[in-house]
C-alpha positions in Angstrom: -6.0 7.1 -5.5 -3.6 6.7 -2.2 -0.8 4.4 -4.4 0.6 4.9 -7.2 0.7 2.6 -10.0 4.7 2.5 -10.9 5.3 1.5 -7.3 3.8 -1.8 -7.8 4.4 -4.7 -10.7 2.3 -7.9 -11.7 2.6 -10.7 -9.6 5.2 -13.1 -11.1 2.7 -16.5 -9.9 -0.5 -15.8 -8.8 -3.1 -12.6 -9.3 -1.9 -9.5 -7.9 0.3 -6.7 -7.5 3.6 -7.0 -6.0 5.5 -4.1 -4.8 8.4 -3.3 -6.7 10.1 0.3 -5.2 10.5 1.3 -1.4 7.2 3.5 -1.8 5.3 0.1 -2.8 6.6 -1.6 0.3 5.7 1.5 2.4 2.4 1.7 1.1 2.1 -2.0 2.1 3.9 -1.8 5.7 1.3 0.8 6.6 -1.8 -0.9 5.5 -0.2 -3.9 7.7 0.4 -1.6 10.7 -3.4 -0.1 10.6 -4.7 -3.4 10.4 -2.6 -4.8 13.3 -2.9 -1.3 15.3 -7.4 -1.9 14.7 -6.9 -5.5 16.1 -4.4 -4.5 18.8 -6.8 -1.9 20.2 -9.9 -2.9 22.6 -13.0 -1.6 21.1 -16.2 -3.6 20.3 -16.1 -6.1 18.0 -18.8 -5.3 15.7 -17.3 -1.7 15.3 -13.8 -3.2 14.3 -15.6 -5.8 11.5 -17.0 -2.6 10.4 -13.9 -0.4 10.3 -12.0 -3.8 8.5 -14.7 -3.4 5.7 -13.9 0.1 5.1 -9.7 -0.1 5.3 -10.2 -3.3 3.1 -12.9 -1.6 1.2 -10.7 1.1 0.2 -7.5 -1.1 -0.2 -9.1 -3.4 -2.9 -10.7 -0.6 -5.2 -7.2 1.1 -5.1 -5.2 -2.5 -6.0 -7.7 -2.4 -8.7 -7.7 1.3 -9.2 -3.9 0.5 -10.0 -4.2 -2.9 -11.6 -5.7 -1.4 -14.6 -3.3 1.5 -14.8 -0.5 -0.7 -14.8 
């Protein structure tokens, strides 16, 4: 999928992934900044709940994605 699963590690407490190389935390960083640029920018509000679904969506399947590679 988008990450890669040697960029990330199992969350020490908690369920998760955890970033563990600079690609991990890039990966991460820009997922933040699209999710902060979507709420940032003035567009209707039903059409941003929409486009969170998707970018969350797509996030989730790929922590998955790479959860069961790891």
């Amino acid at each position: 999928m988008i990450g890669k699963p040697e960029w990330f590690t199992y969350r020490i407490f908690g369920w998760g992934l955890r970033p563990k190389t600079w690609q991990g935390w890039v990966y991460t960083a820009i997922l933040a900044g699209v999710l902060g640029f979507i709420t940032a920018v003035a567009i209707n509000e039903s059409v941003k709940i929409w486009i969170y679904a998707i970018i969350l969506g797509v996030f989730l399947f790929d922590m998955i994605y790479m959860m069961t590679k790891l």
